[in-house]
C-alpha positions in Angstrom: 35.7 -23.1 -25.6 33.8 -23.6 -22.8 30.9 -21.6 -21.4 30.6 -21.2 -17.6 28.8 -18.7 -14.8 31.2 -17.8 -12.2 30.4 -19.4 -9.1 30.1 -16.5 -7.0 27.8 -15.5 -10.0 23.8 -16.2 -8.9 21.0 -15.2 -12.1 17.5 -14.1 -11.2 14.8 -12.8 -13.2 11.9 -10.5 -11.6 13.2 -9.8 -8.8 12.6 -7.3 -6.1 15.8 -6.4 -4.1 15.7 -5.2 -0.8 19.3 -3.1 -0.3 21.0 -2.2 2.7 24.2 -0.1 3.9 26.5 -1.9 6.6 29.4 -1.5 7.8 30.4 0.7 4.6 29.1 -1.8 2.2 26.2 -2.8 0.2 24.1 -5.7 1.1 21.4 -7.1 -1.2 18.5 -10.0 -0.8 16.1 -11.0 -3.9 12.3 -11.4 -3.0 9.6 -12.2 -4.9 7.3 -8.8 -5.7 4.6 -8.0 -3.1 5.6 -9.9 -0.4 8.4 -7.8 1.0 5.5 -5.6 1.9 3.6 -8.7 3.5 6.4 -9.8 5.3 6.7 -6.5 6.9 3.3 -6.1 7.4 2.5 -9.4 9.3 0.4 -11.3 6.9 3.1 -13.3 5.6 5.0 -15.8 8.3 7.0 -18.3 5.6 10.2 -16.6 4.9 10.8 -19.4 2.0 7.5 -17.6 0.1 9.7 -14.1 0.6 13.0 -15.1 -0.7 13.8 -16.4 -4.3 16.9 -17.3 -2.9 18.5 -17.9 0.9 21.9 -15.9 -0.6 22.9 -12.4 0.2 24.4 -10.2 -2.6 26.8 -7.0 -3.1 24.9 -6.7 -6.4 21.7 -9.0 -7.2 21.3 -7.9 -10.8 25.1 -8.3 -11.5 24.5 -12.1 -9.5 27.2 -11.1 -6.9 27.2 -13.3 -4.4 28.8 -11.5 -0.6 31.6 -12.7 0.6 31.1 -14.7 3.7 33.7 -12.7 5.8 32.1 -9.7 5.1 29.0 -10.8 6.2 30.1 -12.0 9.7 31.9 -8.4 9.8 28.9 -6.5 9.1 25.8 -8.3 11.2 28.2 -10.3 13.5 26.7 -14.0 12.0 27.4 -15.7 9.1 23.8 -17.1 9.7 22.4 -16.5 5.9 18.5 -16.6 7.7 19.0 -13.8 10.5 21.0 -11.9 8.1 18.1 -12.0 5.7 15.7 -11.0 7.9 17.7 -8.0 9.4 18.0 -6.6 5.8 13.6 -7.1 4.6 13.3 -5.8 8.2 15.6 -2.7 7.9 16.7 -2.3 4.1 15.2 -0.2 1.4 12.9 -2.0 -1.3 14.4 -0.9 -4.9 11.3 -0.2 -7.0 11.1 2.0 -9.9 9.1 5.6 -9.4 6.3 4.6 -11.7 6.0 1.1 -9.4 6.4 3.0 -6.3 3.8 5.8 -7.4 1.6 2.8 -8.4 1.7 1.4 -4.9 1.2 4.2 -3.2 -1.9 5.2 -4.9 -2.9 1.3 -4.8 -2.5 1.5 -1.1 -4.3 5.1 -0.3 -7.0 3.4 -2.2 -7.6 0.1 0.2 -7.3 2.6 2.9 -9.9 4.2 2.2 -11.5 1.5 1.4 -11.4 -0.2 4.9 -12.2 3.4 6.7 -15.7 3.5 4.4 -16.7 -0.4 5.5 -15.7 0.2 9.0 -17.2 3.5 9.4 -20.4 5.4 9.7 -21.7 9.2 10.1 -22.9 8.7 13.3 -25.5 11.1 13.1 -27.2 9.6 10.5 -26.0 5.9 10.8 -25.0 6.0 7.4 -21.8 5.0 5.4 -19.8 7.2 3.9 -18.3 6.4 0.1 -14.7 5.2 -1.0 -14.3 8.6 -2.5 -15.3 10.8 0.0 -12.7 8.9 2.3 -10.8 9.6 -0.1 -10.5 13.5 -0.4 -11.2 13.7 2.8 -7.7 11.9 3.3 -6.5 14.3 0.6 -8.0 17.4 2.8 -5.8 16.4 5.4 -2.5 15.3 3.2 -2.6 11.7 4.9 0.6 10.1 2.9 0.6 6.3 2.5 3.8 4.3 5.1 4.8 2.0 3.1 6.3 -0.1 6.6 2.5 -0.1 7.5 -0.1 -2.3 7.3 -3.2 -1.0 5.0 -5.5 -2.1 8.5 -2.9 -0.1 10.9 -3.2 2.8 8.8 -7.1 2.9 8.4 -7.5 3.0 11.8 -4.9 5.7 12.2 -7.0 7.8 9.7 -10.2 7.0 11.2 -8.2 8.9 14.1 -7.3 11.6 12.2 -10.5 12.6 10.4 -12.3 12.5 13.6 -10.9 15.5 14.0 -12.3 17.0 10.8 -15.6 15.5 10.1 -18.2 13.5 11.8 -16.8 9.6 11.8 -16.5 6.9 13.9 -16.7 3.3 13.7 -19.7 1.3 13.2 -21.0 -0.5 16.1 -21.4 -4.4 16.4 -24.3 -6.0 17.5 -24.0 -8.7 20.3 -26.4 -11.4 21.8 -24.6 -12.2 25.3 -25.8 -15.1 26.8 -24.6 -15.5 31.0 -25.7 -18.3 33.6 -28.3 -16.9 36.3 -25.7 -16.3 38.7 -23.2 -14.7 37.2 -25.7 -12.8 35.4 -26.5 -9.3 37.1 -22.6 -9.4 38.8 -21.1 -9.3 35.4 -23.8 -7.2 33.9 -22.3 -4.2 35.8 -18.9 -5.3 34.2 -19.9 -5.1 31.2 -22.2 -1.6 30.8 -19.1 0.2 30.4 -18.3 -1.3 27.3 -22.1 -1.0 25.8 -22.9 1.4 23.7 -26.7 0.9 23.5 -29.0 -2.0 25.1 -31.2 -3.2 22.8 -33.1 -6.0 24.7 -32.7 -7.7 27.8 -34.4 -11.1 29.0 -33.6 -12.6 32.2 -34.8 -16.0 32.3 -33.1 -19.6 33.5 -29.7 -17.0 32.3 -29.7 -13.4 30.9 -29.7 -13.2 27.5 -29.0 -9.4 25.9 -28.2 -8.2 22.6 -26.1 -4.9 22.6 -24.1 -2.4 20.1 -20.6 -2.2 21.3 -17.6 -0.9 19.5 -15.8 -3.8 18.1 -12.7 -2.5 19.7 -14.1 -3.5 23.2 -15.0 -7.3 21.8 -11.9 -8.9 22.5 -11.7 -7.3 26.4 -16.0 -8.4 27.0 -14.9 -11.9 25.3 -12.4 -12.5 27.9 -14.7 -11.3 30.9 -17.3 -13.9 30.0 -15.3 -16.3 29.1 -12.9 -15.7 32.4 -15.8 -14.7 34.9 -18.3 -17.7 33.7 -15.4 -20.1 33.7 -16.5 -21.0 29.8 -20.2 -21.3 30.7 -20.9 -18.0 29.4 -21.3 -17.2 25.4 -20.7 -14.1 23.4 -21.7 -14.2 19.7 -21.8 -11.4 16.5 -24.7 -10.6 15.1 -23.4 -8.3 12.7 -20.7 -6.3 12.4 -21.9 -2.9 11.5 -24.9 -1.1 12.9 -26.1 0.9 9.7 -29.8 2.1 8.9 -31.2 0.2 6.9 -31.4 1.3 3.0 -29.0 1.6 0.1 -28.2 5.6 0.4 -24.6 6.6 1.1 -23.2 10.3 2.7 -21.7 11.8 -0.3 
């Protein structure tokens, strides 16, 4: 008697499947946990560290394997690679309602997380706390996309709350350093983009340090850089302005 797996027959143990509907029939792809979310949110590039396996399935827990005709029929390729990536890109992850409630909650928690680092009152130049992000993302029902980074949706809520409390981002602080005589000339450039001028020395080049919004960094980095043909330097200081002192906005 001999004991044998099918070979159309493929075994994997924990698994996440990603499922998708084409062409009337079910396609299936087994990833490792936790990245199908990376993958789909950018932060993971290696689709070899996303896959446990390069073959596509009607049924991954069953170990059925699709047949390759099917498979040209439905995504027009018999390329096992782009077919893959078609289904993490556009299938359903298969989780469990405890996992997926687990997630979720995981996820609204880093959100807030992010928005209470980046973020200050800016009356009082103080932070606010994880959990009064929090409720205040409960006030107005944010719900958690799971096809979104946790960075992409912090700064959609920092949107969103602006419209509800007192929030914005905290400032950077900046030390520009520009040769002599590109100095004033790209001065006016630049005030646009500063928030406050904190000191200003014009010497054998102008030197100034500055509190910008760190969303204007990369646009004033390309200026100098572009303007001073690479003479010119732009350098962080810090990355939040906050008042000095341990006391947080409740």
């Amino acid at each position: 008697m001999s004991i044998f797996t099918p070979t159309n027959q493929i075994r994997l143990t924990n698994v996440a499947v990603v499922r998708m509907k084409k062409g009337g029939k079910r396609f299936e792809i087994a990833c490792y946990k936790n990245k199908v979310i990376s993958w789909r949110s950018g932060a993971e590039k290696d689709l070899d560290e996303v896959l446990q396996t390069s073959s596509v399935f009607n049924n991954v827990s069953k170990g059925q394997v699709a047949k390759k005709d099917d498979l040209s029929k439905a995504f027009g390729t018999d390329d096992l690679t782009e077919i893959c990536k078609q289904i993490l890109a556009k299938g359903e992850l298969q989780v469990s309602d405890k996992e997926r409630q687990s997630q979720l909650e995981t996820s609204f928690r880093d959100i807030a997380t992010i928005v209470a680092e980046k973020c200050v009152n800016p009356e009082t130049k103080r932070p606010y706390t994880v959990n009064l992000i929090e409720r205040a993302m409960k006030d107005i029902h944010y719900s958690v996309k799971a096809n979104k980074s946790t960075k992409q949706q912090a700064l959609d809520v920092i949107r969103q709350l602006k419209d509800s409390m007192e929030i914005q981002r905290a400032h950077m602080r900046l030390r520009l350093v520009l040769p002599a005589k590109d100095g004033k000339r790209l001065k006016e450039k630049l005030k646009p983009l500063i928030k406050v001028m904190e000191s200003e020395d014009f010497d054998d080049q102008l030197e100034m340090v500055c509190l910008v919004d760190p969303g204007c960094y990369r646009e004033m980095d390309e200026l100098i850089r572009c303007e001073t043909k690479g003479k010119g330097s732009l350098e962080v200081l810090s990355l939040k302005d906050v008042e000095e002192g341990d006391e947080r906005l409740e």
